[in-house]
C-alpha positions as a LaTeX table, in Angstrom:
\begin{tabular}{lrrr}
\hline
Residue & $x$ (\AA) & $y$ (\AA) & $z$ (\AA) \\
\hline
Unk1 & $-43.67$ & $-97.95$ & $-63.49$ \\
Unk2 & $-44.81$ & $-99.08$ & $-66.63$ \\
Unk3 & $-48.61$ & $-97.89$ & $-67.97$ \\
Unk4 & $-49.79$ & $-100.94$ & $-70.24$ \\
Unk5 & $-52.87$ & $-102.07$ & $-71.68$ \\
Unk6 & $-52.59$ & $-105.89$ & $-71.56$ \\
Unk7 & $-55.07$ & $-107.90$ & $-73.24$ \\
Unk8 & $-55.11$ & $-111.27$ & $-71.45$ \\
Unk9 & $-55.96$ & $-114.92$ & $-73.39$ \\
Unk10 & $-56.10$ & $-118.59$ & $-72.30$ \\
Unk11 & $-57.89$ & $-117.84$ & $-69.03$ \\
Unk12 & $-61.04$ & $-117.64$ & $-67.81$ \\
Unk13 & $-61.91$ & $-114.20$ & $-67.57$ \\
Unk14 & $-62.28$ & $-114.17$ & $-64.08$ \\
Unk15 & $-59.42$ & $-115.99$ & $-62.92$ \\
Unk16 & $-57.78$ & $-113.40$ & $-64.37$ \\
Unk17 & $-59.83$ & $-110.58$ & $-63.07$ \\
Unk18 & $-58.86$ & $-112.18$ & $-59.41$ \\
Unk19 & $-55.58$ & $-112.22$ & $-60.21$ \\
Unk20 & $-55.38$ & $-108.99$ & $-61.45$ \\
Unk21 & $-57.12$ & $-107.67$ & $-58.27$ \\
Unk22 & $-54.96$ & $-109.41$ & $-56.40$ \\
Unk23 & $-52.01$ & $-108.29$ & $-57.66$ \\
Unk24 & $-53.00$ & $-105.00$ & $-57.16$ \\
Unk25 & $-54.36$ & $-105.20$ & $-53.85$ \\
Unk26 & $-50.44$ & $-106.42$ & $-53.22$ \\
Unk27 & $-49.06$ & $-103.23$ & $-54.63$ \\
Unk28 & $-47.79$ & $-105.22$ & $-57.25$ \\
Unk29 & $-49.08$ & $-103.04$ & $-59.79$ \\
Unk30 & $-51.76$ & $-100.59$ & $-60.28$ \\
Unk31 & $-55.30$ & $-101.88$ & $-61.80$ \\
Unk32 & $-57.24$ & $-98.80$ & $-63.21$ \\
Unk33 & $-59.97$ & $-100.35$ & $-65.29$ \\
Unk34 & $-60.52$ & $-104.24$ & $-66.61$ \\
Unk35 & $-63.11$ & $-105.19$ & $-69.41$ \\
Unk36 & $-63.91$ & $-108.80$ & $-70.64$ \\
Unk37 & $-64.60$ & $-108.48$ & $-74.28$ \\
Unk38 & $-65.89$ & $-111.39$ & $-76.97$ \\
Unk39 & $-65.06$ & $-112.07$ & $-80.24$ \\
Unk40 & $-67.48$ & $-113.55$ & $-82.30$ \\
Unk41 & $-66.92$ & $-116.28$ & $-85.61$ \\
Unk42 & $-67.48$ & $-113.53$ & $-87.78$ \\
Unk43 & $-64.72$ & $-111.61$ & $-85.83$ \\
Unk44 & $-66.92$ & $-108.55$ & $-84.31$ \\
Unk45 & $-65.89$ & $-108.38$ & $-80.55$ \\
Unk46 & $-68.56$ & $-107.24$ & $-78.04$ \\
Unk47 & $-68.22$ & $-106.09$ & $-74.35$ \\
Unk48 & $-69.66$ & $-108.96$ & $-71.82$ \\
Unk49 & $-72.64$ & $-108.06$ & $-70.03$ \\
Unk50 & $-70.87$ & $-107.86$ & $-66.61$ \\
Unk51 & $-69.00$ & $-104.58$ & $-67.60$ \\
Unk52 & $-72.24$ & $-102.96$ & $-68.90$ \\
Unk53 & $-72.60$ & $-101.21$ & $-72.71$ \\
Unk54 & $-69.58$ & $-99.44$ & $-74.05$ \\
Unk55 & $-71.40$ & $-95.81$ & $-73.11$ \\
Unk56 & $-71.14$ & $-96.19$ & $-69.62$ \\
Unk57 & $-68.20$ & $-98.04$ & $-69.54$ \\
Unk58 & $-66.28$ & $-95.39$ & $-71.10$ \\
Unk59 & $-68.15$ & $-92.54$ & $-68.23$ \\
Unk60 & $-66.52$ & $-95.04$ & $-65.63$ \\
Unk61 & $-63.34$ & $-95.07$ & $-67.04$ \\
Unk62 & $-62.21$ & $-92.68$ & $-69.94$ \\
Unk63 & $-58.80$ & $-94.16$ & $-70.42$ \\
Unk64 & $-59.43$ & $-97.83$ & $-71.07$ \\
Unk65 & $-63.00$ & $-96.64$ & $-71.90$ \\
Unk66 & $-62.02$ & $-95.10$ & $-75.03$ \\
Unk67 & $-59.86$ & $-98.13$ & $-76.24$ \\
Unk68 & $-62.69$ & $-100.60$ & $-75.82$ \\
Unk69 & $-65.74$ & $-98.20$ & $-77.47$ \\
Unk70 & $-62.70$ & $-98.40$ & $-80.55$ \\
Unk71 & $-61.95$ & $-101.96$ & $-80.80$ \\
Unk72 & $-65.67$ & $-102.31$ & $-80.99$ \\
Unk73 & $-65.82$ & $-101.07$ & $-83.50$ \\
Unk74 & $-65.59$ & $-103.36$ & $-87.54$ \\
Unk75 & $-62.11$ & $-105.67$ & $-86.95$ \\
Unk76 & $-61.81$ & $-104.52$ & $-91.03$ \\
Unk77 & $-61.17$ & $-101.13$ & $-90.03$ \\
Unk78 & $-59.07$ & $-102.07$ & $-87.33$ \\
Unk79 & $-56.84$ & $-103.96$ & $-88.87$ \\
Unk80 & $-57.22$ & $-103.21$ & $-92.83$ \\
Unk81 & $-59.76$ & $-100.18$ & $-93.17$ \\
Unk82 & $-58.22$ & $-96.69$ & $-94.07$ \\
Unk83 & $-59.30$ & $-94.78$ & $-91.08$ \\
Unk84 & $-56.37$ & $-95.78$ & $-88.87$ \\
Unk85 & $-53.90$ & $-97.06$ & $-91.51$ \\
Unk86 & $-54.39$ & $-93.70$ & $-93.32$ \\
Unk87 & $-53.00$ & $-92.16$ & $-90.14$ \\
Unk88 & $-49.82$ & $-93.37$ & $-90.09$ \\
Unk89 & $-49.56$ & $-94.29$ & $-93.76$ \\
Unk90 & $-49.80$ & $-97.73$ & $-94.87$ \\
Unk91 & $-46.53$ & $-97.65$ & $-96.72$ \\
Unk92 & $-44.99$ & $-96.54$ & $-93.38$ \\
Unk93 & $-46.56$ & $-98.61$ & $-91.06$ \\
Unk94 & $-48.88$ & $-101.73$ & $-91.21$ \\
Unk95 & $-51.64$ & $-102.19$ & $-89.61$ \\
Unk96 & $-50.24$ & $-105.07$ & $-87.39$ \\
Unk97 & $-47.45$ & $-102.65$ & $-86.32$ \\
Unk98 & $-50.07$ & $-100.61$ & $-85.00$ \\
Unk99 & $-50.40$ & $-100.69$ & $-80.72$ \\
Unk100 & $-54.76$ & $-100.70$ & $-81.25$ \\
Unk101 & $-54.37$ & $-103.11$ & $-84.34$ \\
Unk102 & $-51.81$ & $-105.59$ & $-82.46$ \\
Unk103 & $-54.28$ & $-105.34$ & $-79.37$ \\
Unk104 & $-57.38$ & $-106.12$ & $-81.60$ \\
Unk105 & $-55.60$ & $-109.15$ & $-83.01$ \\
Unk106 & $-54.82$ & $-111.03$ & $-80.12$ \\
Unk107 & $-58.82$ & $-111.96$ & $-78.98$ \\
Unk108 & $-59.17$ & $-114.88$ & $-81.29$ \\
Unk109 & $-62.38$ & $-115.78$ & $-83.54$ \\
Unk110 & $-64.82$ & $-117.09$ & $-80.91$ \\
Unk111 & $-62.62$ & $-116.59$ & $-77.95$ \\
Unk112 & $-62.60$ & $-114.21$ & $-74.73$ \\
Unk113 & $-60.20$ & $-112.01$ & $-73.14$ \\
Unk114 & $-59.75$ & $-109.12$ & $-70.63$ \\
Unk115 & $-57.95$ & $-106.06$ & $-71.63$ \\
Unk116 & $-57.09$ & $-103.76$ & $-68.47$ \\
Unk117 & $-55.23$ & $-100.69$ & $-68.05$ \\
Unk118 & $-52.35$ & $-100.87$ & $-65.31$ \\
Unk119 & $-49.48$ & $-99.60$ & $-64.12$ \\
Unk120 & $-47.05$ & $-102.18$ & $-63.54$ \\
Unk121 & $-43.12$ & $-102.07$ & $-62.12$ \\
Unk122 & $-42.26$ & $-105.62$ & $-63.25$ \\
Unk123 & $-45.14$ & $-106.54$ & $-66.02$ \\
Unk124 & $-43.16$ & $-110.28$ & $-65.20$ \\
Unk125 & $-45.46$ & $-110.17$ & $-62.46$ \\
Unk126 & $-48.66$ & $-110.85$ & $-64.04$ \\
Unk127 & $-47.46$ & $-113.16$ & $-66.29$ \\
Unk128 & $-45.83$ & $-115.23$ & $-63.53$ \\
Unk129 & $-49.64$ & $-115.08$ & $-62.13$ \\
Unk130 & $-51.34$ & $-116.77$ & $-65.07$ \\
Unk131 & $-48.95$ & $-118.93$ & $-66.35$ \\
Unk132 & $-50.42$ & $-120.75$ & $-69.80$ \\
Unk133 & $-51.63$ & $-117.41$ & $-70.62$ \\
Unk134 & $-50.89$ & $-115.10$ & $-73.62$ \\
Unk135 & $-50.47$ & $-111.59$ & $-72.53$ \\
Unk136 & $-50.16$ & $-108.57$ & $-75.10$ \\
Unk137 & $-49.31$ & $-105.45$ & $-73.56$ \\
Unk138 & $-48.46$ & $-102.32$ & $-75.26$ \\
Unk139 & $-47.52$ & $-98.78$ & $-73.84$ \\
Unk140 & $-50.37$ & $-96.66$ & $-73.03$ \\
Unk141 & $-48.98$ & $-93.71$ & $-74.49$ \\
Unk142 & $-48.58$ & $-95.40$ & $-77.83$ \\
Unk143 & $-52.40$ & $-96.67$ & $-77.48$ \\
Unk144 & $-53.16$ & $-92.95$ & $-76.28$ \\
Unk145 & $-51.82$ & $-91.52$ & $-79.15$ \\
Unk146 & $-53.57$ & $-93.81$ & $-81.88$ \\
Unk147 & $-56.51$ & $-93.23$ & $-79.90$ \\
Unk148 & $-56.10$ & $-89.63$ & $-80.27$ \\
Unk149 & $-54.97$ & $-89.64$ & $-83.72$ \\
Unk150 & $-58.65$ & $-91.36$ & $-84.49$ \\
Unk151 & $-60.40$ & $-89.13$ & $-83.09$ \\
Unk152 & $-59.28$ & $-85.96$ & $-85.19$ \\
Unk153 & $-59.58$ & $-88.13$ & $-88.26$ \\
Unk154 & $-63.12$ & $-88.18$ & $-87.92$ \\
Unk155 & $-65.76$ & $-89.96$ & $-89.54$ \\
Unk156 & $-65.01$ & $-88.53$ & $-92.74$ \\
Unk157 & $-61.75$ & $-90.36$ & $-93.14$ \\
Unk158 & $-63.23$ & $-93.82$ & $-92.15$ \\
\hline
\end{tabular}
């Protein structure tokens, strides 16, 4: 088993939910948690209004939770500010390289997209399900650990 957080594009948001649902309901993989998040023009993404404010979405789910409240967060300091570059050094690694920045990146200006945490044996699966689709994925652990890594930065490095 694989644990991923795919962010899925090209879809409608709930096609892909269903799909997603349906997959695991086949014991094709494991769903955990699913959020459909917005990007506005100016590049600020927002949680849709079905999944509820980023407070109590992270109670529900901590995992996934945590990942969303961040990427809601300024796309700047996702993908050019200091507090997460600074972590890893920006010399060593930049900030496309990083899992949270690569994830950011993929929910166009103006678009939607659903990023879920799953377990999944054969991640071919899903894609086979929404064909036409872009889907990023990235290890959870390596998500995990930027996520962690943020979090004892602190505000004060940001």
């Amino acid at each position: 088993m694989a644990e991923n957080v795919v962010v899925v594009t090209g879809a409608e948001p709930r096609e892909v939910l269903d799909a997603l649902a349906a997959l695991d309901g086949a014991g094709a993989l494991e769903l955990r948690a699913a959020a459909i998040v917005h990007r506005d023009t100016e590049g600020t993404l927002s949680l849709d209004h079905e999944t509820g404010d980023a407070v109590s979405f992270a109670e529900r789910h901590p995992r996934l939770g945590a990942l969303v409240t961040l990427l809601l967060g300024p796309i700047d300091t996702l993908l050019f500010g200091n507090q997460l570059v600074s972590l890893y050094g920006a010399a060593e690694q930049s900030p496309e390289e990083l899992a949270i920045g690569h994830l950011a990146r993929t929910v166009p200006a103006g678009g939607t997209a659903v990023i879920a945490d799953v377990d999944e044996p054969d991640p071919g699966q899903l894609d086979a399900r929404l064909p036409g689709t872009v889907v990023a994925r990235r290890p959870y652990t390596e998500v995990e650990r930027e996520i962690e890594a943020s979090r004892e930065a602190g505000p004060e490095n940001g």
